[in-house]
N, C-alpha and C positions, 0 to 999 in steps of 0.2 A: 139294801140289795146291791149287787153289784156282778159282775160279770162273767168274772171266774176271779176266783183265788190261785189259782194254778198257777198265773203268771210269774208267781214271787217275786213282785216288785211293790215299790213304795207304795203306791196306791192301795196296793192289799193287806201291807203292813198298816196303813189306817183302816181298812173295813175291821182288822183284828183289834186292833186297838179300840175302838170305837164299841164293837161286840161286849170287850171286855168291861168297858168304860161305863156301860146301861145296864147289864147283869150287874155291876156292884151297886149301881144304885138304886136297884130292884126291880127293872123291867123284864120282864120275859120277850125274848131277843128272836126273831126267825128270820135266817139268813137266805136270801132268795138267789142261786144263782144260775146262769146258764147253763153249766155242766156239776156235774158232782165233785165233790171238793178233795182234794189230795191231803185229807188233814198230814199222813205220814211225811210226805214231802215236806210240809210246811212244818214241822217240827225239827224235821231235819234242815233245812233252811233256816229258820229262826233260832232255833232252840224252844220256840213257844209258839203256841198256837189253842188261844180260846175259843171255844167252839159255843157257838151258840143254843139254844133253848131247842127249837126245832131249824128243820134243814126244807124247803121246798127247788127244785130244779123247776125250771122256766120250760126248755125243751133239751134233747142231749147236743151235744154241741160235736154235730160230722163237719163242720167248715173250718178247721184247724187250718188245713192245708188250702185253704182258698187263697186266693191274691188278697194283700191287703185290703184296697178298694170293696171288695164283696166281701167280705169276713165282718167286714168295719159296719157294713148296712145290714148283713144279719146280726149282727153283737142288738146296732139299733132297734129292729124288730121285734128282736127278743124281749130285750130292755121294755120297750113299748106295752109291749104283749103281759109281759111279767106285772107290771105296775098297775096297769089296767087292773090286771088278776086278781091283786091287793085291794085296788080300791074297790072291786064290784062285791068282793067276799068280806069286805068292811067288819073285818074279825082284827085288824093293825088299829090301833088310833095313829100312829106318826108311820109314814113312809119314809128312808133316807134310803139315795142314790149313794153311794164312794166312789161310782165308777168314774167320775169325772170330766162326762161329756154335758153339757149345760143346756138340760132338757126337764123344762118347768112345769110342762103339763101335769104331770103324775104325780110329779114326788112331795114332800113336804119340804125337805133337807135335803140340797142338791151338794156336796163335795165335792171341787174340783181341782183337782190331783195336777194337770197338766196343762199345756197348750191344749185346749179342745180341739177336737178333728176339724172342727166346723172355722177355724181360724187358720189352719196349717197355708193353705194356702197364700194367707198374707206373712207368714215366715217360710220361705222356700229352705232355710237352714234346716231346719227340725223335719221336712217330709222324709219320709222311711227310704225312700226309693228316687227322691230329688229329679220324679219325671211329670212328665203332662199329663199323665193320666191320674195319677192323686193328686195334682194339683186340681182339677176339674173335677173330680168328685169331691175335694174337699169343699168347693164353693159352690156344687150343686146340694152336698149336702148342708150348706150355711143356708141357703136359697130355703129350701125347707124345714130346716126348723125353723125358718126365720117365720113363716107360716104357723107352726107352732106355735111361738112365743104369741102371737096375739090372742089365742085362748090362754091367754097367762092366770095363774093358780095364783097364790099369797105366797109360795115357795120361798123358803128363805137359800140364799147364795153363800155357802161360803169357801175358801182357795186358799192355798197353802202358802202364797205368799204375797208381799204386796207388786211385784214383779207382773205376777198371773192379774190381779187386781185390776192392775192399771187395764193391760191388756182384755178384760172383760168387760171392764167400763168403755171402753174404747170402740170398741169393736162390737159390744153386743148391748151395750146400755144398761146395763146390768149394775149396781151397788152387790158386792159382796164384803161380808167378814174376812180377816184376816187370820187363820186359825193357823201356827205354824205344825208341820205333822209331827207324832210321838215319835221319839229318838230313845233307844234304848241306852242313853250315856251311861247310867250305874258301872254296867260290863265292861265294857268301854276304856271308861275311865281306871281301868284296874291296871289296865297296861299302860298308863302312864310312867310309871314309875321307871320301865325299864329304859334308864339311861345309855346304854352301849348299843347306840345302831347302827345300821349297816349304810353303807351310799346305795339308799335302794327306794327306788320310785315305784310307789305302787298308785294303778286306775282300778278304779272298783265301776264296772257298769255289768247289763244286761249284753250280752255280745249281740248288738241289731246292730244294722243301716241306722243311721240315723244318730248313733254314740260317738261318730268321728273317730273312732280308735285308731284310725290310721294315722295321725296325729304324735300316738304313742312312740310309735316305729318312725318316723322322720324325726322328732326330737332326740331319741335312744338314739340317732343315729351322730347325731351332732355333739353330742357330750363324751367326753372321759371318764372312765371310771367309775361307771355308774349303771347298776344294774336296773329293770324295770321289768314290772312282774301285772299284767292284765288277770285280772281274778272278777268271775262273773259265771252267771248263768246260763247254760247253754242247751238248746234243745235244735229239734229237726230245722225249726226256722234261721239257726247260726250260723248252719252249715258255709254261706255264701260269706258270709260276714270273716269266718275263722280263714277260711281260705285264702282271704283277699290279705287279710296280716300276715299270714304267714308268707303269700307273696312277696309281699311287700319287704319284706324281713328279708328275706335272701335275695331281691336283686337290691339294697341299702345297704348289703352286707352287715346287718344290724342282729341277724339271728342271734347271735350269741350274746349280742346286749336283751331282749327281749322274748320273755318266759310269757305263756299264754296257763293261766289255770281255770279250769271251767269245773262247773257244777261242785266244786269242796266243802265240806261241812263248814258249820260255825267255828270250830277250833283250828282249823288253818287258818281261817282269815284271822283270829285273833292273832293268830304265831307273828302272819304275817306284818297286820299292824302295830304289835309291839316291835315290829323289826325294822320296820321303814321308816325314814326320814320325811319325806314328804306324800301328800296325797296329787295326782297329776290328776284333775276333772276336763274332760277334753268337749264335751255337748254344748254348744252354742244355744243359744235359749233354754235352756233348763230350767222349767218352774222353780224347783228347789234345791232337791239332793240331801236325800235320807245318809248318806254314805261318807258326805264331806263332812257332819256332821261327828258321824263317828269316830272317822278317824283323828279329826284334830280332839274331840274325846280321847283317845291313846296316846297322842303325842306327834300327831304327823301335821307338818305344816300345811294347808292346802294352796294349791295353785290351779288356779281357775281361770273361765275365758271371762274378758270384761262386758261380762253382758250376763244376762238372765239373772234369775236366784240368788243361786251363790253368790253373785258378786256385791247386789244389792239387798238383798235380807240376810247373809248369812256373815257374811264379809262386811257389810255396813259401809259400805263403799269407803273402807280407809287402806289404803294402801302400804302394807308392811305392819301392823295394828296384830292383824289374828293369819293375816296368810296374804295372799299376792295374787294380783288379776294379770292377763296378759292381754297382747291384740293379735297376738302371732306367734310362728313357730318360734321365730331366731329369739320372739320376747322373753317366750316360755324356756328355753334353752339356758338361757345367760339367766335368769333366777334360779332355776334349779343348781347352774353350776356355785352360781356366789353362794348357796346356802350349803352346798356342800363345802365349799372352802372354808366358811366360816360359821364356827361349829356355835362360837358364841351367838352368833344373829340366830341363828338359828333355833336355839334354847329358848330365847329369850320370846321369840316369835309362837312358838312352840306352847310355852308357858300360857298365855296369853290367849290362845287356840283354843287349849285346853278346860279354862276358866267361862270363854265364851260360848261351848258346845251346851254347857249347863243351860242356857236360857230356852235352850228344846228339849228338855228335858220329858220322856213320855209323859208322865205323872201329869204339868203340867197340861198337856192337851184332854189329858182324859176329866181333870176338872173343870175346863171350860164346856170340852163338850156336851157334861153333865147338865152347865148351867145354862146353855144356850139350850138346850131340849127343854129345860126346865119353865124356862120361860117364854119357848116357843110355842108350849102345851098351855102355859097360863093364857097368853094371848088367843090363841085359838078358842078356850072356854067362854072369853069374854066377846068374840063374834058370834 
């Protein structure tokens, strides 16, 4: 089950993967979610989109436009409501969550995708809106599941990186697996090859609060010669987000160093990462990053913040090895400019990037997944 697919983000690129991962090895798959599923979007986002066996909706989803805060405790309810639904019609043998809020009661196989809501509070970096009122409901909403957790299930945990890990040990007592998410490198990797690129920085995120993109536009502003291109998805919720860049762009006088592209098919963004030199990840605590991924798959160096994910599972915390961490803007600046001057470091790094993208490779996750069900379902037999 999971939330909505609509989102088209990393999260839901695992409930797909995942869908697709039990149908091959012969489970009959029903995907449970809040609202009804945009398969057409998500093919056009992806390029792929496996659908599952059957399809059940929880309730329709009118709270799009709610405030974060209340959107987030009806997502919960739903959630709630839906799982219950599973277990009382005891027609599933396994329940799995992807949504990635870390809620034991219901599910068998709990997936967590990100910083859980119920933790935001203890990282003020990552709240959507960085004010006291999602701080406070993120700790009234910990307050209550924390109540939860003591009708605790057999539920098994697992998180996309050892990053998120730490952080759910910590904070919620929790042991999870380590399951890194599927990467569609195959593709990816095709655009390698193309040797002649451009001085061109490209971010790849969801255009929210909460992505730092502004980041984007104060570095663009400090560099030479060097273009920068924001490519992400963007809906009613961005509106506040595209605005604030684009401000931000014309009083840095940076307009014309930085292009905004929203909602583009799969084959621009190839065009685009065969073209760019570097990938710029601008999100401080970032569980993972399906995207950094990819791109140093094509050939883009990544530069990233020295924290979260990326820096520690994806980057392997070596610095200059497969891409480069920063602590700040002028840091971020002065890598970006040495890798454009120097084409050789840059190959070399590049190379290396390219080589390491493979170890996420999707294939990989959809075999473990297989085998952690496998024998999540053996153990269950023997209770």
């Amino acid at each position: 089950m999971h939330a909505s697919l609509n989102a088209c983000g990393g999260a839901e690129r695992v409930c797909i993967a995942m869908i697709n991962a039990l149908r091959e090895a012969g489970h009959t798959v029903t995907l449970a979610t809040v609202d009804k599923t945009n398969w057409v979007l998500l093919k056009k986002r992806y390029g792929l989109a496996c659908s599952p066996d059957r399809e059940m909706f929880i309730i329709p989803n009118p709270f799009q436009t709610a405030s974060n805060p209340s959107r987030a405790v009806l997502t919960l309810v739903a959630l709630l409501s839906g799982s219950s639904l599973l277990k009382v019609k005891g027609k599933h043998d396994l329940v799995i969550n992807t949504s990635g809020e870390i809620i034991d009661l219901m599910s068998d196989i709990v997936y967590v995708n990100a910083i859980p809501a119920r933790m935001a509070h203890s990282f003020p970096d990552i709240l959507p809106t960085k004010n006291v009122r999602w701080s406070a409901f993120s700790s009234v909403f910990d307050t209550f599941l924390r109540a939860l957790d003591k009708l605790h299930s057999n539920s098994l945990f697992i998180t996309n990186s050892k990053f998120n890990k730490n952080i759910i040990a910590k904070c919620c007592g929790q042991h999870a697996l380590v399951l890194y998410p599927p990467v569609d490198v195959t593709e990816f990797a095709k655009l390698y090859k193309n040797k002649r690129r451009k001085n061109l920085v490209v971010a790849i995120a969801r255009l929210r609060k909460g992505k730092n993109l502004e980041s984007v536009v104060r570095i663009a502003q400090l560099t030479e010669n060097v273009k920068f291109l924001i490519v992400g998805p963007s809906d009613k919720a961005s509106e506040t987000t595209l605005m604030e860049i684009n401000e931000l762009a014309v009083k840095l006088n940076a307009r014309e160093k930085v292009q905004l592209l929203t909602n583009a098919p799969m084959s621009v963004l190839f065009q685009t990462l065969s073209e760019a030199k570097i990938l710029l990840h601008t999100q401080s605590s970032e569980a993972f990053g399906m995207a950094i991924v990819e791109a140093m798959s094509a050939g883009c160096v990544p530069v990233v913040p020295r924290n979260g994910g990326p820096w520690l599972d994806i980057l392997d915390q070596e610095q200059g090895k497969y891409g480069y961490s920063y602590g700040n803007i002028g840091e971020a600046t002065e890598i970006i400019e040495m890798l454009v001057l120097n084409e050789e470091l840059r190959a070399e790094v590049s190379e290396r990037a390219h080589v390491r993208a493979t170890y996420f490779e999707r294939s990989t996750f959809e075999n473990k997944i297989r085998n952690i069900v496998k024998e999540f379902e053996a153990r269950k037999l023997k209770h």
